[in-house]
N, C-alpha and C positions, 0 to 999 in steps of 0.2 A: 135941112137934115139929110136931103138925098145924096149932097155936096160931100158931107163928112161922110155917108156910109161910103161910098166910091170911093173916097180917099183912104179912111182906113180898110175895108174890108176889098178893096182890090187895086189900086195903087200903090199902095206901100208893099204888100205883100207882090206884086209883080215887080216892082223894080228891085224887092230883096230877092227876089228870083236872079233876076238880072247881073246881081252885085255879087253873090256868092258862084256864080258859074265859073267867072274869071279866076278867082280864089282858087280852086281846087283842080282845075285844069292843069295849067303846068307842073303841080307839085307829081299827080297821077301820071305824065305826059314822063318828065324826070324818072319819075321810078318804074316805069316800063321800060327804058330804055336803058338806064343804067341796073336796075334790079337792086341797087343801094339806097336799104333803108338804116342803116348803120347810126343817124343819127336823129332817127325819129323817134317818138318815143310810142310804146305799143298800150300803153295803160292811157295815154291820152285819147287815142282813140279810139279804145272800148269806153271811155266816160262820155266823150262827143255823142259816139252810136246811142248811147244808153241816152242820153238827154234828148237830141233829136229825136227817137224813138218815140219817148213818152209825152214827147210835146207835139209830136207827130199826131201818136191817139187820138189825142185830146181836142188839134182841130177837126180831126176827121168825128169823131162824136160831135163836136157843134157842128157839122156841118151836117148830120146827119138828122139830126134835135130841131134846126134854125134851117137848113137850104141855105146858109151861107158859105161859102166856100173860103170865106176868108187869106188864110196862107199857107193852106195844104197843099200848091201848086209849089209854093215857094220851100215848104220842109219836105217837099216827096224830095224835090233834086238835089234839097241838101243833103237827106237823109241815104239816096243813091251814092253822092258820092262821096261821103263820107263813109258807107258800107266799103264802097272800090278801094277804096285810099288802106281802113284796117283790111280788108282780105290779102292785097297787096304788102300790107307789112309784115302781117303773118308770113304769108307765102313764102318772101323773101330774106326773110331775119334767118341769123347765123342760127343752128341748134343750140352753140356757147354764150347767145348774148345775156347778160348778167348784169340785174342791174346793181347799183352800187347805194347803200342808205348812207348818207353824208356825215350823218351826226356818229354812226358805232361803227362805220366802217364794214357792215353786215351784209351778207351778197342775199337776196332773193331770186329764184329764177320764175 
């Protein structure tokens, strides 16, 4: 049983550390440099933020409940850069960006 805890509750969660770094590096790397987020979309990553967040809580409470750390290592850095990535797109989005609903042709801002 010690086999399995180490595996799920700190192996998996460190190497999904590991897997989601590379992910969101050059997208941040790109848009610092160019400042074009013209074809991101700004509502995806307030939903990202908002899910990361509360699944964030949620380990940090069992870990606080249990002393298991599980994959709060792994959702902090998601959670960080996935923060960078929306304040970044905010920042950088036109005042005019407008989005378009497909089906009535209906603009939201």
């Amino acid at each position: 049983m010690k086999i399995l805890d180490f595996i799920f509750w700190t192996l998996f969660p460190t190497l999904s550390t590991i897997c989601v770094i590379p992910s969101y590096v050059p997208q941040i790397v790109r848009t610092l440099k160019t400042k074009d987020v013209s074809g991101i979309s700004t509502s995806f990553w307030w939903l990202i933020v908002g899910y990361i967040f509360f699944t964030w809580g949620s380990v940090i409470y069992t870990w606080i409940r249990t002393g298991v750390m599980g994959a709060t290592l792994a959702l902090t850095v998601n959670l960080a850069s996935a923060v960078t990535m929306l304040v970044l797109v905010l920042k950088y989005r036109k005042n005019d960006d407008t989005i378009y609903l497909d089906l009535n042709k209906e603009t939201i801002k």
